[in-house]
C-alpha positions as CSV (number, residue, x, y, z in Angstrom):
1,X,-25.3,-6.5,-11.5
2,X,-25.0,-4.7,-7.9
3,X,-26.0,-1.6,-7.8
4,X,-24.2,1.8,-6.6
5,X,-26.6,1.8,-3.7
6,X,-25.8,-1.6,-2.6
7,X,-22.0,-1.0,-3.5
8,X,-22.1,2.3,-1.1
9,X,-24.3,0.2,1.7
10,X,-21.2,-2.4,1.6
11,X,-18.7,0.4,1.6
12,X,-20.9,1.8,5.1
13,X,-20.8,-1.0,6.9
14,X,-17.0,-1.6,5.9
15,X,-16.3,1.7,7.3
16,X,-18.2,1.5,10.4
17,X,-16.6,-1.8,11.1
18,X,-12.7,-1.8,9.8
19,X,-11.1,-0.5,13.2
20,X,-12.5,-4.0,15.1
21,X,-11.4,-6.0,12.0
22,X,-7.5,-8.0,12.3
23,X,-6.7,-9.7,8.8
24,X,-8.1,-12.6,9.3
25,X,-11.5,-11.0,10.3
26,X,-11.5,-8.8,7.5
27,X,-11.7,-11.5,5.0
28,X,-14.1,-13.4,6.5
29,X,-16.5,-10.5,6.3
30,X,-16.0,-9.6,3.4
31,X,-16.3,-13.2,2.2
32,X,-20.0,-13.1,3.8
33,X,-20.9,-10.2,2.6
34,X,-19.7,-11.3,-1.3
35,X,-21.6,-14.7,-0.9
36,X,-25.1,-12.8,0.2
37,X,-25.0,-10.7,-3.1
38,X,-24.3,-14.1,-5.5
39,X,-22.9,-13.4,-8.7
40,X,-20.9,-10.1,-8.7
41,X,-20.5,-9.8,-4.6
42,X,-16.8,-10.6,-5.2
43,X,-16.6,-7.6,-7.6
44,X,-19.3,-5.2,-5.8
45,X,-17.6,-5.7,-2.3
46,X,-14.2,-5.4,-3.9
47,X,-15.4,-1.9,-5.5
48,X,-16.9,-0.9,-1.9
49,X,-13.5,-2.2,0.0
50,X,-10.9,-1.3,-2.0
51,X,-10.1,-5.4,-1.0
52,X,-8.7,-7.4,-3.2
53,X,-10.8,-9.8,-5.1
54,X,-7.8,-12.8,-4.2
55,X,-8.7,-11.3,-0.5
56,X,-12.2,-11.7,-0.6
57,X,-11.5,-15.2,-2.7
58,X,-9.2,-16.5,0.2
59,X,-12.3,-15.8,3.0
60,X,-15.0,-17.8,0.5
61,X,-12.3,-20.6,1.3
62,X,-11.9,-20.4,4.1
63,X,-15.2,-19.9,5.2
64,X,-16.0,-23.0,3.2
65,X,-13.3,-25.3,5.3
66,X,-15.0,-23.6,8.2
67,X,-17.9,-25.7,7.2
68,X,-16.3,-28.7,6.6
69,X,-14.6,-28.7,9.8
70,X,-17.9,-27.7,11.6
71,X,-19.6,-31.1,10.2
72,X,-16.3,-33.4,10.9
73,X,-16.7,-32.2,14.6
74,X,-20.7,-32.5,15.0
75,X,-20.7,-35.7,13.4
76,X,-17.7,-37.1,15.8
77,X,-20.0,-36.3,18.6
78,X,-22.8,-38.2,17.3
């Protein structure tokens, strides 16, 4: 469980940083910031947000084909 401290620590940096984010941006933070709490990030950083959980969701993909298309391009230069 996430605590109100860490959920108001989210909700600090979120509101320190929202005017730089676009869309796209927005998820992928959010995404990062879910997958370093583990279990319950989605639902803490949603709380702290007011995001969407299928927003946050959608960045831990994509984040995760980000990945994927990192190795396919280091291993084509090998």
């Amino acid at each position: 469980m996430i605590s109100t401290e860490q959920v108001e620590l989210i909700k600090g940096k979120y509101e320190a940083l929202k005017a730089e984010f676009d869309e796209r941006s927005r998820r992928l933070w959010s995404a990062v910031e879910a997958n370093s709490f583990g279990y319950g990030g989605v639902v803490a950083v949603a709380e702290a947000t007011g995001l969407a959980e299928s927003t946050i969701r959608l960045g831990q993909q994509e984040l995760k084909a980000q990945v994927g298309s990192a190795r396919t391009i280091q291993e084509r230069r090998i």
